[in-house]
C-alpha angles and dihedrals in degrees: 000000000000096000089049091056097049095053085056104050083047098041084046097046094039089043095055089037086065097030112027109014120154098219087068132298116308095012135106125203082258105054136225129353087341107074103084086063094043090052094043086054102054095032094086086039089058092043100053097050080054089056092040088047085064093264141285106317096049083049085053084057102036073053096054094027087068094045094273097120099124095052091040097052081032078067090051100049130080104256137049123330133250112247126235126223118227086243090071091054085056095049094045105019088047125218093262092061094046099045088050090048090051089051096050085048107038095234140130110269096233086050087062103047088056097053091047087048085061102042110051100057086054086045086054096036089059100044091054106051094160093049090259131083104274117218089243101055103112091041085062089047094053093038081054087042093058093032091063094037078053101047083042094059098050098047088057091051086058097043104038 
């Protein structure tokens, strides 16, 4: 089930990176060939703030509570989602967060504000499958959390 979440949230963000980006057709915040690995580095990251932020409900509401409804029910809905500007991800993610993800990654702030841009309404899109918060949301995060944790630490063994 993890696993299977996990492949989601990645095949969603990788997919409108290529499709439906915002940065131009066929382009991701994070550039060329790169940006698979880019993606796969934050996404823990992202997932985590979701899980520290008190989960994904409380992140739908940090979300309305700052003028973000549409984009946040837009995640909840069948169809496409709503994008998110990386304004937004300044204004609910905060400038501390995301300075102190840039640091651990070694990326431009602003890089990391698109892709979390990116990230976090496929993160909601796929925890909320019926259009509603399911009781085991947060189950499925952490279980996604520790599948990718999982799939990162044994790439470094094999290609260490």
């Amino acid at each position: 089930m993890a696993n299977a979440i996990l492949g989601q949230i990645l095949g969603g963000v990788l997919g409108r990176g290529r499709q439906q980006s915002p940065f131009g057709a066929g382009r991701s915040p994070f550039g060329g060939g790169g940006a698979g690995t880019l993606v796969t580095m934050l996404l823990p990251l992202a997932m985590q703030w979701v899980q520290r932020s008190g989960g994904i409900g409380a992140v739908l509401d940090k979300f309305r509570q700052k003028g973000y409804t549409k984009q946040a029910n837009s995640w909840l809905q069948p169809g496409p989602n709503q994008p998110l500007t990386d304004t937004a991800v300044h204004d609910v993610v905060g400038m501390d967060e995301l300075s102190r993800l840039s640091q651990q990654l070694g990326m431009d702030r602003q890089e990391v504000a698109s892709g979390m841009a990116e990230i976090l309404p496929e993160v909601a899109d796929h925890l909320t499958p019926d259009g509603e918060v399911p009781p085991d949301a947060d189950d499925r995060l952490r279980g996604g959390i520790s599948a990718l944790e999982n799939l990162l630490q044994q790439f470094r063994t094999h290609h260490a």
